[in-house]
NUBADO-539216 format. One record per residue: x, y, z of N, C-alpha, C, CB in turn; chain; residue in one letter. Coordinates in Angstrom, 1 decimal. Glycine has a CB too. Layout:
N
NODE n_east n_north   n_up ca_east ca_north  ca_up c_east c_north   c_up cb_east cb_north  cb_up unit code
NODE      X       Y      Z       X        Y      Z      X       Y      Z       X        Y      Z    A    a
...
END
This chain:
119
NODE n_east n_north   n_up ca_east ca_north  ca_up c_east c_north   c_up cb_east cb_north  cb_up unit code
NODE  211.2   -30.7  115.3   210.2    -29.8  115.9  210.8   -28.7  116.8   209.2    -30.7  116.7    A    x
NODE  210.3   -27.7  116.8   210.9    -26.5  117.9  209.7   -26.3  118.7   211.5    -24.8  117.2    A    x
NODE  209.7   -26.1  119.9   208.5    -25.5  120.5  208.8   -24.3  121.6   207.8    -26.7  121.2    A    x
NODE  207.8   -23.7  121.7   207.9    -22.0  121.9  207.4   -21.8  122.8   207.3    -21.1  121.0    A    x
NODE  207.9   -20.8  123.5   206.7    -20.5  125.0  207.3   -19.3  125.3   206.5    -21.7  126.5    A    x
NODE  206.0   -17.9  125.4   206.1    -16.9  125.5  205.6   -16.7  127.0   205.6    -16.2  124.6    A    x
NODE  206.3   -15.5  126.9   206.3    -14.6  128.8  206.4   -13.7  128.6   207.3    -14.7  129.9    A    x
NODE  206.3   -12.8  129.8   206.1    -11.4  130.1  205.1   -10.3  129.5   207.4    -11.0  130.0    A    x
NODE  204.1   -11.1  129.7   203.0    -10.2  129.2  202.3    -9.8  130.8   201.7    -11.1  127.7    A    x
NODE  201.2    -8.8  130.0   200.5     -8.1  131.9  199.9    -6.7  131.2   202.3     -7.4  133.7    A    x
NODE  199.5    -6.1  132.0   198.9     -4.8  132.2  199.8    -3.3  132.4   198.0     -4.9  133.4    A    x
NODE  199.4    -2.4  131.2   200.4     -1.4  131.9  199.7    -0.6  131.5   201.9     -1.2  131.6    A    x
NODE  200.5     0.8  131.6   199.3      2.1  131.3  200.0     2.7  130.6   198.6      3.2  132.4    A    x
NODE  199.3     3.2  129.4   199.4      3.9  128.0  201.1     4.9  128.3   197.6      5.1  127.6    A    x
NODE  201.8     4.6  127.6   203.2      5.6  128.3  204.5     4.5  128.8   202.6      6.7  130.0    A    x
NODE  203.7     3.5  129.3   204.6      2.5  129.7  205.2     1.5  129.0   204.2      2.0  130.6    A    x
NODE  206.0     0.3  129.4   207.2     -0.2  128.4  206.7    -2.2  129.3   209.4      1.0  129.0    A    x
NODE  207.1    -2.7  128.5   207.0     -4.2  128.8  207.8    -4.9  128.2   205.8     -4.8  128.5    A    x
NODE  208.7    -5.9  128.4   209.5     -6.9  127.4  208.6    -8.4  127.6   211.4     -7.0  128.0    A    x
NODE  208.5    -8.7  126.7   208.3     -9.9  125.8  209.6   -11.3  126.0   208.3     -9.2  124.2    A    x
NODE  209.4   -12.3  126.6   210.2    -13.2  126.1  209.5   -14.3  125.4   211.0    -13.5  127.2    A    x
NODE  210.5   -15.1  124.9   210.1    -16.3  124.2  211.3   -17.1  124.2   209.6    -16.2  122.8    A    x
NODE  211.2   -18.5  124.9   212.2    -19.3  124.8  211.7   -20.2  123.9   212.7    -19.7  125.9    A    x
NODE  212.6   -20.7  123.0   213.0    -22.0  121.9  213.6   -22.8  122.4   213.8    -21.8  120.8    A    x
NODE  213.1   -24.0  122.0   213.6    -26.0  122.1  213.7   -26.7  121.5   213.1    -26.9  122.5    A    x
NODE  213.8   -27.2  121.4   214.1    -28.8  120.1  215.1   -27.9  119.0   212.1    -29.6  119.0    A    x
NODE  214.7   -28.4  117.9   215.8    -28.4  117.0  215.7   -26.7  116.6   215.6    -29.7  115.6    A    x
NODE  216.0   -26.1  117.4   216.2    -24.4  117.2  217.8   -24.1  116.0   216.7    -23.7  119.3    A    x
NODE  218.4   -25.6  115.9   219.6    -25.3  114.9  218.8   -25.0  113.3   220.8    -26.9  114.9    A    x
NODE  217.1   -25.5  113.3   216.7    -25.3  112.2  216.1   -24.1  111.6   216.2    -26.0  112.1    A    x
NODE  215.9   -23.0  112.8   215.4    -21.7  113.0  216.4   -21.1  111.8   215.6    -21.1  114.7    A    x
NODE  215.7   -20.2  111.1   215.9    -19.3  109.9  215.6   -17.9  110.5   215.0    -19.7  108.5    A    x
NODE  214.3   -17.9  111.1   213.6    -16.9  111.0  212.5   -16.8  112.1   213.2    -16.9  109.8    A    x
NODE  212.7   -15.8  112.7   211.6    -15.6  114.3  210.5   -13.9  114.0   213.3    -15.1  116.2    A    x
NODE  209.7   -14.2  114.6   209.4    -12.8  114.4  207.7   -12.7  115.8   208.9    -12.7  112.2    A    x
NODE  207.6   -12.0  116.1   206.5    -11.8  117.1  205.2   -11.1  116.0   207.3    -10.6  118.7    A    x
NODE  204.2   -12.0  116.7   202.4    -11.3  115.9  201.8   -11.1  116.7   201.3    -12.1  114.8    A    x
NODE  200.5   -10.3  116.9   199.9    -10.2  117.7  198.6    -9.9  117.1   200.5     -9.4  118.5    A    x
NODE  197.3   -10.1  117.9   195.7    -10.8  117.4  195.1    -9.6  118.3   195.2    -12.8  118.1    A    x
NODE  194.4    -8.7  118.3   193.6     -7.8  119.2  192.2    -8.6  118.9   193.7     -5.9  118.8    A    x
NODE  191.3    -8.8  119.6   190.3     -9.1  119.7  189.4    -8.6  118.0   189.9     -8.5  121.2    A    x
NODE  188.8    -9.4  117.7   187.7     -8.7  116.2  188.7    -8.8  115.1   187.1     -6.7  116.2    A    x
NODE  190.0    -8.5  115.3   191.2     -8.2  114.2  192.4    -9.7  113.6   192.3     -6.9  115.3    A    x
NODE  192.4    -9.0  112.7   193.6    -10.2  111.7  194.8   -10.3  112.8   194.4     -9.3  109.9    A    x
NODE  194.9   -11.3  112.8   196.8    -11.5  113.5  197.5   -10.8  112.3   197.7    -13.6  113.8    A    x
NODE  198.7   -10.1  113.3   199.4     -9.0  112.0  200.7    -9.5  113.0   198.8     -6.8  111.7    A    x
NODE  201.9    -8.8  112.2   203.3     -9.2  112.3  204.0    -8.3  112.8   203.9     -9.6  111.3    A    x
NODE  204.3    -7.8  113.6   205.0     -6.9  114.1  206.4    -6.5  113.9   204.9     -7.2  115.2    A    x
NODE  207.1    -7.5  114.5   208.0     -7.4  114.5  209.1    -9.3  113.9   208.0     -6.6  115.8    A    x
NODE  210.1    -8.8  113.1   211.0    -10.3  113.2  212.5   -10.2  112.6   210.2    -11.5  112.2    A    x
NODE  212.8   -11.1  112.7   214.3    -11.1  113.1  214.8   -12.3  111.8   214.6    -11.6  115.2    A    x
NODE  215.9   -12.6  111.8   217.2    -13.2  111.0  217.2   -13.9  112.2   218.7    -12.2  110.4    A    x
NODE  217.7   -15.5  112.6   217.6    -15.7  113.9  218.7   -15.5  114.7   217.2    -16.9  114.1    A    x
NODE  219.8   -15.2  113.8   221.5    -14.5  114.0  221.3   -13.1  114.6   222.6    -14.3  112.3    A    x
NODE  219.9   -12.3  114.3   219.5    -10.7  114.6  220.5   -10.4  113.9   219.4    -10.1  116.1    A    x
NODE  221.0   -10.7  112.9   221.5     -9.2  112.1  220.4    -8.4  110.8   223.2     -9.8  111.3    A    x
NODE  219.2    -8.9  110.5   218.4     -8.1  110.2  217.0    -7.9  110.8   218.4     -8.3  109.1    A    x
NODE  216.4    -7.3  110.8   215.0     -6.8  111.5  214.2    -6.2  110.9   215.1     -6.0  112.6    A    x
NODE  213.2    -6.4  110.8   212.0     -5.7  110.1  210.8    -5.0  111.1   211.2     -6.9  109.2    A    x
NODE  209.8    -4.5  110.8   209.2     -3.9  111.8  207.5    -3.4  111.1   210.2     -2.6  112.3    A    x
NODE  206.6    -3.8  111.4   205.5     -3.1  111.2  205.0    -1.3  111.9   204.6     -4.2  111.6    A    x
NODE  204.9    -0.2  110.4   204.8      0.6  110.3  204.3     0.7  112.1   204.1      0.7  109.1    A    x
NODE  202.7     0.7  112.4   202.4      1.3  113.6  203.3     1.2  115.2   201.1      0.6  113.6    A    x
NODE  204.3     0.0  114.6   205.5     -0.2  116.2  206.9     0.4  115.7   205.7     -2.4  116.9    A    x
NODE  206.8     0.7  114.7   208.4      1.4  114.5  208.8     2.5  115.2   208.7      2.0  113.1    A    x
NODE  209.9     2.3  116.2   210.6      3.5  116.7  210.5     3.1  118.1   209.9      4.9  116.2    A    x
NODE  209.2     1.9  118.3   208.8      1.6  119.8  209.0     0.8  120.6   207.9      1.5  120.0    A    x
NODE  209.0    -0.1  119.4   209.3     -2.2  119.7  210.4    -1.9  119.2   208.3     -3.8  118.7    A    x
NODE  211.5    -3.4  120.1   212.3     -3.8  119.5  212.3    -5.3  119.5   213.2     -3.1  120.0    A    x
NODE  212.9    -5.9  118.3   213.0     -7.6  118.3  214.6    -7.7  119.1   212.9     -8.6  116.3    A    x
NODE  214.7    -8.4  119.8   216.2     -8.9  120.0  216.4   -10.2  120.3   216.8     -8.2  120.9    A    x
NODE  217.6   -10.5  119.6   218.0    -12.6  120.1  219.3   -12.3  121.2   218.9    -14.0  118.2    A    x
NODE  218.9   -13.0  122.1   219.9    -13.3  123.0  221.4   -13.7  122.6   219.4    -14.3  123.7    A    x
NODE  222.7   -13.4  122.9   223.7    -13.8  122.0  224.0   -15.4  122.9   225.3    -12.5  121.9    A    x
NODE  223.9   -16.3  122.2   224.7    -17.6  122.4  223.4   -18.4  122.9   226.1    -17.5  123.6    A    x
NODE  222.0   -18.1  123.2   221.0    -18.4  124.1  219.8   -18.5  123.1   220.9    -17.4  125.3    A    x
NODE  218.8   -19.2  123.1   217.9    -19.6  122.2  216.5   -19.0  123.4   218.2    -21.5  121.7    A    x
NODE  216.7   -18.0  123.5   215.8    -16.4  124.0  215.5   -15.4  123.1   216.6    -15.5  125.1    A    x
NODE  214.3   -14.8  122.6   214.0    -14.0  121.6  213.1   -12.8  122.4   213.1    -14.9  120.4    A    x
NODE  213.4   -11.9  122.6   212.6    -10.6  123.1  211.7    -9.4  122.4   213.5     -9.9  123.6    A    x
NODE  211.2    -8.9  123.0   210.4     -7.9  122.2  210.3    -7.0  123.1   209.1     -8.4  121.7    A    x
NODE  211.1    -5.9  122.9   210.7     -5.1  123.7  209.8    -3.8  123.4   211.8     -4.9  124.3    A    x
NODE  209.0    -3.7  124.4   207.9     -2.5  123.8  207.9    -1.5  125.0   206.1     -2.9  123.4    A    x
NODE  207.8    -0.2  124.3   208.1      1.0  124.7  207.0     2.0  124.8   209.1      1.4  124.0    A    x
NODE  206.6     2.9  125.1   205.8      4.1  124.9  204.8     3.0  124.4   206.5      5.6  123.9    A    x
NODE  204.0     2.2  125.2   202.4      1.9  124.7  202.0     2.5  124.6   201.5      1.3  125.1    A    x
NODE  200.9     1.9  123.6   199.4      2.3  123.7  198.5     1.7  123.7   199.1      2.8  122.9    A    x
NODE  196.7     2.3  124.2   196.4      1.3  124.2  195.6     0.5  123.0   195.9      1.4  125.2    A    x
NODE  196.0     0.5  121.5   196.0      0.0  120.5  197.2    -1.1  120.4   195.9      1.0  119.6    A    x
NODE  198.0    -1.1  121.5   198.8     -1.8  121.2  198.4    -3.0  122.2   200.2     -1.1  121.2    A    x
NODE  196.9    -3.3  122.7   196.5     -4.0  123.8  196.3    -5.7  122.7   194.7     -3.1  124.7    A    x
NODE  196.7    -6.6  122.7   196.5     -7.8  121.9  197.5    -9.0  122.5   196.9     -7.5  120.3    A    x
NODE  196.6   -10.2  122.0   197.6    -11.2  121.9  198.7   -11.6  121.6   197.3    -11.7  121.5    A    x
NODE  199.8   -11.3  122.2   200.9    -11.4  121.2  201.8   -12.9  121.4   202.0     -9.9  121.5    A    x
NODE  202.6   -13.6  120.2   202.5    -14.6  119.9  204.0   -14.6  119.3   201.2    -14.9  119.1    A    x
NODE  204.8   -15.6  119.7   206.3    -15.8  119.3  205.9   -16.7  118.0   207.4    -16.6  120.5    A    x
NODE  206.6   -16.9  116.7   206.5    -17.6  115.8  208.2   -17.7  115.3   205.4    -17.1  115.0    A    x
NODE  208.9   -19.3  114.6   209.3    -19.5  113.8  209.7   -20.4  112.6   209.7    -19.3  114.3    A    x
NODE  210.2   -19.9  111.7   210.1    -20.8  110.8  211.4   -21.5  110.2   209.3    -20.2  109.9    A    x
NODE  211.6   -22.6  109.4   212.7    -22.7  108.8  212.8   -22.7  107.5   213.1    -23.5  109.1    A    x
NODE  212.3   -22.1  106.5   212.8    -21.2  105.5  212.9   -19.6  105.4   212.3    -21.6  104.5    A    x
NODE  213.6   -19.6  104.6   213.6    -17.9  104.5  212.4   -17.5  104.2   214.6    -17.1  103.4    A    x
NODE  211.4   -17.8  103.3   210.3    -17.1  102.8  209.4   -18.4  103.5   210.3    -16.7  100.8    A    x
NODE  208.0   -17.6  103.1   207.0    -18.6  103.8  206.2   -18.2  105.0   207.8    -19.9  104.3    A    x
NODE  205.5   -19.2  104.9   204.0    -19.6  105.9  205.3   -19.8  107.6   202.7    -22.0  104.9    A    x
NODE  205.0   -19.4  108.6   206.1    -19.7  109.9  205.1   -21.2  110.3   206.2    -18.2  111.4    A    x
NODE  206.2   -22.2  110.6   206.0    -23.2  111.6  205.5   -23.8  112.5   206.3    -23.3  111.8    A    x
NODE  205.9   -22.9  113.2   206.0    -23.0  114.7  205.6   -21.6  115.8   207.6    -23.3  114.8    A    x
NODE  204.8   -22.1  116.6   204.0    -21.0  116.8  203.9   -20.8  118.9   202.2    -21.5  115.9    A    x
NODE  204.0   -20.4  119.3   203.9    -20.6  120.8  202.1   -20.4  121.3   205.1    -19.4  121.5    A    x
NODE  201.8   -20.5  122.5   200.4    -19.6  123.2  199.9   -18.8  122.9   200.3    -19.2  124.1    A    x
NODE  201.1   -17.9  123.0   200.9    -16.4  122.9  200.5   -16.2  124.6   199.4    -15.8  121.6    A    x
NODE  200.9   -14.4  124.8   200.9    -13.9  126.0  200.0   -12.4  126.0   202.4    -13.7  126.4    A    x
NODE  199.0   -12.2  126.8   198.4    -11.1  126.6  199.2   -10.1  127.6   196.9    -11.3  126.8    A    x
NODE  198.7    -8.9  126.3   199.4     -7.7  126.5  198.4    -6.9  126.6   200.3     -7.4  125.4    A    x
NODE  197.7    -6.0  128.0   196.8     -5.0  128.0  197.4    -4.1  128.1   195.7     -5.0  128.7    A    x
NODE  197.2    -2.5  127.5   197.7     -1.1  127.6  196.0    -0.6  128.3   198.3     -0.3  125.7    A    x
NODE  196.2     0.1  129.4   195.1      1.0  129.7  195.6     2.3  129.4   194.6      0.9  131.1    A    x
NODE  194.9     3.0  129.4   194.3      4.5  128.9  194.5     5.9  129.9   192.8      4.3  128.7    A    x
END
C-alpha cells in the first residue's frame, strides 16, 4: 500500500504562483507513476499534470502547459506541483495520485488540497 497526503494549497490572486506538495509512504519502491488531478466544483476530475516517478518524463494537460510544473524530489519520496501565472479557472480540488503500472486506472489517491485563484 502507499499512502498520500497533499499540502500547500490556499488562496491567491489571478497572476500569482503556489507549489503543491505531496508526500509518499509505504511501499513507494512500487510507484511507476505519479501525476496530480484536479476536480473544480460541477466538473470531471481531469489530469493535469504527471511524472515517470524517476521524473525523467512529464506530461502536461493542454490548459496548464507552460505554467505548472510536476517535479520529484531527488533521493526523497516528495512530488511537487508547481503553479505559476494562475488563474482563476485554475480554482479546484487538486489531488496527488499514484499508481504501479505503466498504463492504467492510478491506485492510490491522497485528500486532495484546495486551490482558490481570485480574480
Amino acid at each position: 500500500q502507499v499512502q498520500l497526503v497533499e499540502s500547500g494549497g490556499g488562496t491567491v490572486q489571478a497572476g500569482g504562483s503556489l507549489r503543491l506538495s505531496c508526500a509518499a509512504s509505504g511501499r513507494t519502491s512500487s510507484i511507476v507513476r505519479i501525476a496530480w488531478f484536479r476536480q473544480a466544483p460541477g466538473k470531471e476530475r481531469e489530469r493535469v499534470a504527471a511524472s515517470t516517478w524517476a521524473g525523467e518524463l512529464t506530461a502536461y494537460a493542454d490548459p496548464v502547459k507552460g505554467r505548472f510544473a510536476i517535479s520529484k524530489a531527488d533521493g526523497q519520496n516528495m512530488v511537487y506541483l508547481y503553479m505559476n501565472n494562475l488563474k482563476p479557472e485554475d480554482t479546484a480540488v487538486y489531488f496527488c495520485a499514484a499508481r504501479s503500472r505503466i498504463a492504467g486506472l492510478y491506485d492510490y489517491w491522497g485528500q486532495g488540497t484546495q486551490v482558490t485563484v481570485s480574480s
